[in-house]
C-alpha positions in Angstrom: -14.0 71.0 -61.2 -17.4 69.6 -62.6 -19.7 71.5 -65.2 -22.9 70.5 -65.7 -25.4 71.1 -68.2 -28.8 69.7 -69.9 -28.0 67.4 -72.9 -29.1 68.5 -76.5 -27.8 67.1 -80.1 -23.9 67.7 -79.9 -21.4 65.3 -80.8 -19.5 63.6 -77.6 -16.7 65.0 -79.2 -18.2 68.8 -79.5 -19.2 68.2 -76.1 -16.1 67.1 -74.6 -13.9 70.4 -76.4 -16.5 72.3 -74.6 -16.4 70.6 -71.1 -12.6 70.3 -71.4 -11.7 73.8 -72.8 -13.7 75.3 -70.1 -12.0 73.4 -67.6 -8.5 73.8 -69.0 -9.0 78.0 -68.8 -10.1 77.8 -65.4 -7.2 75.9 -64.6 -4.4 77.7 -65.9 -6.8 81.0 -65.0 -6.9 82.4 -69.1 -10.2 83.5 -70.9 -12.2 80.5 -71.7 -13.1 81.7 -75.0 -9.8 82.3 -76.2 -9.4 77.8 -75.2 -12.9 77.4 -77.5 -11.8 79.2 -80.0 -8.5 77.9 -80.2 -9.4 74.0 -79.8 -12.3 75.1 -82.7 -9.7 76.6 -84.9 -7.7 73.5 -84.4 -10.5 71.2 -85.1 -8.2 68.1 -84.4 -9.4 64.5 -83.3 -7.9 62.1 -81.0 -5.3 60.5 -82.8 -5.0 62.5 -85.4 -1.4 63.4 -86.5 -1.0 65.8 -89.0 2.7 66.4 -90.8 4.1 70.3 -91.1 6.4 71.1 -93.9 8.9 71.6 -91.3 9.1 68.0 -90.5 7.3 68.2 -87.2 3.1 67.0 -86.5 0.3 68.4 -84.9 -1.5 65.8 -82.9 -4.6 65.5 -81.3 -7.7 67.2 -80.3 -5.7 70.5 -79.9 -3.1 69.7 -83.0 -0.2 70.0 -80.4 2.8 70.6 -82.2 5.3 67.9 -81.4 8.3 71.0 -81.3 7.0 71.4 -77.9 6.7 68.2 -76.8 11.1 68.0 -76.5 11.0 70.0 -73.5 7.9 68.3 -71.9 9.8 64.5 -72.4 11.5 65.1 -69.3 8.5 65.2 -67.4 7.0 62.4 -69.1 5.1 63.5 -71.4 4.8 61.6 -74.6 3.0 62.3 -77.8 0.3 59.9 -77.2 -0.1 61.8 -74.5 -2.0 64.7 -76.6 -2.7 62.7 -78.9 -5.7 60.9 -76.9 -9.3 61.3 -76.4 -10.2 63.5 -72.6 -9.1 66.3 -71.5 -5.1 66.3 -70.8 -4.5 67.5 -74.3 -6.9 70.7 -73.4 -4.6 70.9 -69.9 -1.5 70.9 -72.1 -2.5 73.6 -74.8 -3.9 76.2 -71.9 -0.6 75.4 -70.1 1.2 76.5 -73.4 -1.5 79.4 -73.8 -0.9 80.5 -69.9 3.2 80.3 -70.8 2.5 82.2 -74.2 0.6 85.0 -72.3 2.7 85.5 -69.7 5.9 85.3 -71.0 5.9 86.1 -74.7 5.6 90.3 -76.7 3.0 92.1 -78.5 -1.0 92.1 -77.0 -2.8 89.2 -75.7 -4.1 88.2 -79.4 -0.2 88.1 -80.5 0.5 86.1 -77.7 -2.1 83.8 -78.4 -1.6 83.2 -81.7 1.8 82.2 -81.3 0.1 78.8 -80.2 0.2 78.3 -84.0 2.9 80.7 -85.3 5.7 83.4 -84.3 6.0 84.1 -88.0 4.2 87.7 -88.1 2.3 86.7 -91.4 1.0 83.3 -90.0 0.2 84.8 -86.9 -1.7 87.5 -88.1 -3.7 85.7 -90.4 -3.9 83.0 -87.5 -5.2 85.9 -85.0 -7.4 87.7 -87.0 -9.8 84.5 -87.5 -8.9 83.6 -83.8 -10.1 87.4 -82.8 -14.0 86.2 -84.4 -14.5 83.3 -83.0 -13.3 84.4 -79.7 -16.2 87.0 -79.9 -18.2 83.8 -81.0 -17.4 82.0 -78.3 -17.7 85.4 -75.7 -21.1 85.7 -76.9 -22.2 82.2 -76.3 -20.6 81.6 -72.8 -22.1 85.3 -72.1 -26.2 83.3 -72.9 -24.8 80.1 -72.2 -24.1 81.6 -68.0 -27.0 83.8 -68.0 -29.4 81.3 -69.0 -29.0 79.5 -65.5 -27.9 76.6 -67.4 -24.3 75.8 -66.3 -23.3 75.1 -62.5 -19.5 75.0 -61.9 -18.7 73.5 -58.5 -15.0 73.1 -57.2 -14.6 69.0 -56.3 -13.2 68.9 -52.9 -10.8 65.9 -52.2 -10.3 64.1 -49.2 -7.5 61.7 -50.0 -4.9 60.9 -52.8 -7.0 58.9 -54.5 -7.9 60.8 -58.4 -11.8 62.1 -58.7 -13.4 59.7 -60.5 -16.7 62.2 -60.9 -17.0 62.5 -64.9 -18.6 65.4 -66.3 -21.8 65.5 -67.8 -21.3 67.6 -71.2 -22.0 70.8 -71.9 -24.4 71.2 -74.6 -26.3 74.6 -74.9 -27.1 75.4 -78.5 -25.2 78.5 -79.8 -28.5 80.5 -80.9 -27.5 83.5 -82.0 -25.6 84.4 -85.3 -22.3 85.3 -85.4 -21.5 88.8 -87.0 -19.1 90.5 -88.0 -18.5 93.7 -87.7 -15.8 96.7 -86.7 -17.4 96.4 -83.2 -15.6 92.4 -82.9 -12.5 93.8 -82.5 -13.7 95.7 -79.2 -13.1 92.5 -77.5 -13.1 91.8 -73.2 -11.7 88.4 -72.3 -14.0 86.6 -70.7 -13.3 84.3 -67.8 -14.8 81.4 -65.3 -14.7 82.5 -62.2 -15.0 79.8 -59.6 -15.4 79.6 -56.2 -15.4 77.3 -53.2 -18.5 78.6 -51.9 
């Protein structure tokens, strides 16, 4: 899947969380803004390796916690893996997100925030900043798709062979200011739909 947009002042690296966080919710078929936020909240860089009190790291663009990575070495997957620059580490986070919503208790932002925490105080505090800038990010895909400015367009493949097509980045300016009020926590996930039309 492609997702094209004009080019404006963003970082490369603002643009690819945006191209790849979108992707990566389309995917694994969960609320794009709920990715954005996330991989915002997380702020991580490729490379980056941060050390938790409980011995383990966060790494990466999505500060994947290494805890999960045990289960995912028999498939392969390495830390440098999430670690890297691109969009595998967004796959690998929405794939945790996607397992967190389907399988875990409690209400979609409980669920979510267990992507950082299970611990009821750290999730709470964790969810209750994810719950604004998941409005944040409603908001701007909400201007962002009715400006006309975004095309999403399912790549068909012919052969084996991997697409090559990159992405050109996403890079509408988020215009208007963010707010918050009681009326944030009236929240509707919002989602990508895409089509082979």
């Amino acid at each position: 899947m492609l997702v094209h947009a004009q080019p404006n002042n963003q970082s490369p690296q603002q643009q690819e969380r945006i191209v790849c966080s979108i992707t990566a919710a389309a995917k694994y078929d969960i609320p794009a803004n709920i990715v954005l936020a996330i991989a915002e909240k997380e702020g991580g860089k490729p490379g980056q390796w941060v050390r938790n009190t409980n011995g383990t790291h966060d790494v990466g663009p999505m500060q994947f916690n290494t805890s999960y990575l045990t289960q995912l070495a028999k498939y392969g997957i390495m830390p440098e893996d999430v670690a890297r620059s691109g969009c595998y580490p967004y796959d690998l986070a929405a794939w945790r997100l996607a397992v967190h919503i389907k399988d875990d208790k409690g209400d979609l932002w409980t669920k979510v925030a267990n992507y950082h925490s299970r611990t009821p105080y750290y999730n709470g505090v964790y969810k209750a900043d994810l719950m604004v800038r998941a409005n944040k990010w409603a908001d701007w895909l909400d201007a962002f798709l009715k400006g006309g400015i975004v095309e999403v367009v399912q790549v068909q493949k012919t052969d084996s062979t991997p697409v090559q097509a990159q992405p050109e980045p996403i890079t509408p300016v988020y215009k208007k200011p963010m707010q918050i009020h009681a009326a944030s926590m009236a929240y509707i996930p919002r989602k990508i739909m895409v089509s082979s039309d």
